[in-house]
C-alpha positions as CSV (number, residue, x, y, z in Angstrom):
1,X,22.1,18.0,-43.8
2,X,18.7,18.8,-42.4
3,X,15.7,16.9,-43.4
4,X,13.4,18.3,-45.6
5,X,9.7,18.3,-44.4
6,X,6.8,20.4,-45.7
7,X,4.4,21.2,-43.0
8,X,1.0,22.7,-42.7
9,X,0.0,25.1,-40.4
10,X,-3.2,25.9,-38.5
11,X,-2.7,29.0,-36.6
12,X,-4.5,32.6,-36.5
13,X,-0.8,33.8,-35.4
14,X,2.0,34.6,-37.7
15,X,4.4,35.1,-34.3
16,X,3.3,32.0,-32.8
17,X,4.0,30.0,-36.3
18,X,7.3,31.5,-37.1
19,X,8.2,30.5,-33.7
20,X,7.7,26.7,-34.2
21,X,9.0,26.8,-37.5
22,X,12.1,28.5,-36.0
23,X,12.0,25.4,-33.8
24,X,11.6,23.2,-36.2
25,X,14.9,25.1,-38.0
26,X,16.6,24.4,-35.0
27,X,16.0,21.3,-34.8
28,X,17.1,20.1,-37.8
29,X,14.3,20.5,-39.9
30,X,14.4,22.1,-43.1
31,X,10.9,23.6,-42.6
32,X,8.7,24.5,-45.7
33,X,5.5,25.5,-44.4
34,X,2.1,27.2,-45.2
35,X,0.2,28.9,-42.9
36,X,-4.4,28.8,-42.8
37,X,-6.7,29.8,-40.2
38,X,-9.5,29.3,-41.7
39,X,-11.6,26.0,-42.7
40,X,-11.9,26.6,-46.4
41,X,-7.8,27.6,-46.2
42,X,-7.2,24.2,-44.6
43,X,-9.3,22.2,-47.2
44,X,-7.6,24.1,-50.0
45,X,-4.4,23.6,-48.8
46,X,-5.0,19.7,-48.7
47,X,-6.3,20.2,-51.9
48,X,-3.5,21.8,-53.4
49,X,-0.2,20.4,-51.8
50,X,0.7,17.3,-50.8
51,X,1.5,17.8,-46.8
52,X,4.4,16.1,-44.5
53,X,2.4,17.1,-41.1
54,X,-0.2,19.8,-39.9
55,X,0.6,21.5,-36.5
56,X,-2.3,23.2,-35.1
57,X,-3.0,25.5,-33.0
58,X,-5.7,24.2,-30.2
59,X,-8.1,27.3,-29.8
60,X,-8.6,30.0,-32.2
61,X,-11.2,32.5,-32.9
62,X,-14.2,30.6,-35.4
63,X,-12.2,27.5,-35.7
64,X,-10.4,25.4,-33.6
65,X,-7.8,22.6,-33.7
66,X,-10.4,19.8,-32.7
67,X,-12.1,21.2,-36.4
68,X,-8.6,21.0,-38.1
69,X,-8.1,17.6,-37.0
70,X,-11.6,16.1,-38.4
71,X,-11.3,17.7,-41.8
72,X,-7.9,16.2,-42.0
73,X,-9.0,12.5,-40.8
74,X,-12.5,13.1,-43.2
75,X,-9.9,12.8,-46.4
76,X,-8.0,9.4,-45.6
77,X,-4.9,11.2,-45.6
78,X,-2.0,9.6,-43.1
79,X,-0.7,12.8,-41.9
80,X,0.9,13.1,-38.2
81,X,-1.3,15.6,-36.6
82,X,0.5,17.7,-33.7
83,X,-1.6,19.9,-31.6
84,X,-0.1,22.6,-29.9
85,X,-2.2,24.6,-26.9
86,X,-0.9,27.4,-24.3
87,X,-3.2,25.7,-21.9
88,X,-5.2,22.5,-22.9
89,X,-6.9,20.3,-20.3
90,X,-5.5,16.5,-19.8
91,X,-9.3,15.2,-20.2
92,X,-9.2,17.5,-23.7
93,X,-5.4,15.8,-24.4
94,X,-7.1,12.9,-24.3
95,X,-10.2,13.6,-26.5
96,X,-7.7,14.7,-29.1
97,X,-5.6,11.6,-28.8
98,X,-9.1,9.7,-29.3
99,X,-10.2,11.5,-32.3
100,X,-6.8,11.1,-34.0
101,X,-4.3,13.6,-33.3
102,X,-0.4,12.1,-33.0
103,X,0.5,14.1,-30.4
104,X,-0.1,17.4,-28.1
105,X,2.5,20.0,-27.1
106,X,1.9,22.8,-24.4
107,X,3.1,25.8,-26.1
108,X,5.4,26.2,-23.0
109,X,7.5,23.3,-24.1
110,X,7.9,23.4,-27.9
111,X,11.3,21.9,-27.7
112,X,9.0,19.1,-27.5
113,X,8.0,19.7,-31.1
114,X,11.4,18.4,-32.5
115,X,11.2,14.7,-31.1
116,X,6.8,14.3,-31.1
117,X,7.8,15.3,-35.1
118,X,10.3,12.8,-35.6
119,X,8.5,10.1,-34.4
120,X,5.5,10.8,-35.6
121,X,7.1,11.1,-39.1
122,X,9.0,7.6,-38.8
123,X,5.5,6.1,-37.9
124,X,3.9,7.8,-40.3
125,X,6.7,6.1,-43.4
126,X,6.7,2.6,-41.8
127,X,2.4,2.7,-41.8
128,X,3.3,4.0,-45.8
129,X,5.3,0.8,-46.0
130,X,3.2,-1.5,-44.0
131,X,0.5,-0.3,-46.4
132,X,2.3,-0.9,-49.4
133,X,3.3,-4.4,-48.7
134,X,-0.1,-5.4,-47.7
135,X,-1.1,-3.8,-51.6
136,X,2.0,-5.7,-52.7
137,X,0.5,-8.6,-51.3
138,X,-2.7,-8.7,-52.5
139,X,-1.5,-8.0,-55.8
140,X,0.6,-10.7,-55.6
141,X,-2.2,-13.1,-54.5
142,X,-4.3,-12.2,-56.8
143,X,-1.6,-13.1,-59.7
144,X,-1.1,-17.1,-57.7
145,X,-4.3,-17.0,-57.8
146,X,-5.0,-16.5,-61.4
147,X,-2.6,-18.7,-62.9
148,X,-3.9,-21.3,-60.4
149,X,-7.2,-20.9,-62.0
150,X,-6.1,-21.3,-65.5
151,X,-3.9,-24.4,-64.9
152,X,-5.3,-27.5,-66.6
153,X,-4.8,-29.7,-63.6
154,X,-6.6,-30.2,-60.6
155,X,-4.3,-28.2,-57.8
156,X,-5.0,-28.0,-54.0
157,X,-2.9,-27.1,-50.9
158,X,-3.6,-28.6,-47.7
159,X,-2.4,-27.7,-44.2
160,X,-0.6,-29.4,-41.8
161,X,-3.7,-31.4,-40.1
162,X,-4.6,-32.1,-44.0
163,X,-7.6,-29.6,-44.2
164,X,-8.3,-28.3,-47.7
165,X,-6.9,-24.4,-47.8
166,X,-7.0,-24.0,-51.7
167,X,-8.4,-25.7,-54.7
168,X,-9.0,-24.8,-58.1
169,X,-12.3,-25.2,-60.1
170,X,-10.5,-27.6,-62.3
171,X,-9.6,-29.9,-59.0
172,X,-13.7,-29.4,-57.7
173,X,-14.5,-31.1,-61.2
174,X,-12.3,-33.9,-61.3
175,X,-13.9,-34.6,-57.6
176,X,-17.3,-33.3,-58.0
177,X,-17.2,-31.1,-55.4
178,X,-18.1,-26.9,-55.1
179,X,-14.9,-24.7,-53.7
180,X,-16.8,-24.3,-50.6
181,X,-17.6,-28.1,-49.8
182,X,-13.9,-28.6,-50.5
183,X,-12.7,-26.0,-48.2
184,X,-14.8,-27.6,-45.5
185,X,-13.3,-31.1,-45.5
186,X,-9.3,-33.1,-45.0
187,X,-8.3,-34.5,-48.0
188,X,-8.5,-37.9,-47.0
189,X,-12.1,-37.3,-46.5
190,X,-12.3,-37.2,-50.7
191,X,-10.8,-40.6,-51.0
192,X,-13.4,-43.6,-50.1
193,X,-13.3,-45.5,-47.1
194,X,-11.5,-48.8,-48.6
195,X,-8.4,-46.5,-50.0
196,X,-7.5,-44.3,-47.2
197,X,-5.1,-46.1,-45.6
């Protein structure tokens, strides 16, 4: 079964983008695609549709690909960004690469297209993931942290070497101490001299 992907694409040719979504086909792709040449076409089709991966064309007339690809990185949007040139520079490659396109691919060799898409697709769904863990996380944090808060008793953690790395505000009253003081000192600091051993 061929995996489904919906893919924007910058190009002022119809030929030249039937051709890599023919590739794409080939590939194993099952290609949905929409085509814009324009600036206002690209920003209404981010606006409209919710987008897989742009290929773009490098040079075209009134617009160009290094225009595609700022528009695209202006809206926060994670979207593998494939640039595909009939003749781009390797210094120009490289600007690209800086500015945030995923990949290039000389319009000589878009068999290449297949594999840069793949990969950049995979990446793409484990940032997703990474992303969401890290919300996950927070969340989650943010819950120990609130019923940590609202416990009646004074709770801290310490780490290994015995430095404060948590208290609660009901702990910094029962010692007289602000969070940040705490945070500063070992525990056994907070005991007097006479009873820490």
């Amino acid at each position: 079964m061929n995996q489904p992907v919906n893919v924007l694409i910058v190009e002022d040719s119809e030929e030249h983008a039937e051709l890599a979504l023919w590739t794409l086909r080939r590939g194993g792709f099952d290609a949905q695609s929409r085509r814009v040449q324009t600036a206002a076409e690209l920003e209404i089709a981010l606006a409209e549709e919710r987008w897989d991966a742009v290929i773009s064309d490098f040079a075209m007339p009134g617009f160009n690909g290094m225009d595609a690809l700022r528009i695209i990185r202006s809206t926060g949007l994670d979207i593998p960004f494939i640039l595909v040139s009939g003749s781009i520079g390797e210094e120009t490659a490289v600007e690209a690469m800086k500015a945030g396109a995923n990949d290039y691919i000389m319009k000589a060799s878009l068999a290449r297209l297949v594999p840069a898409l793949e990969r950049e697709l995979k990446q793409a769904q484990a940032r997703a993931v990474s992303r969401q863990a890290q919300r996950d996380l927070v969340k989650s944090e943010s819950h120990f942290r609130t019923l940590i808060e609202q416990a009646a008793d004074g709770i801290f953690a310490a780490d290994r070497a015995g430095n404060f790395i948590l208290v609660n505000s009901r702990y910094c009253q029962m010692l007289g101490y602000e969070e940040r003081e705490l945070l500063g000192l070992k525990v056994i600091e907070t005991y007097p001299e006479d009873k820490r051993a």
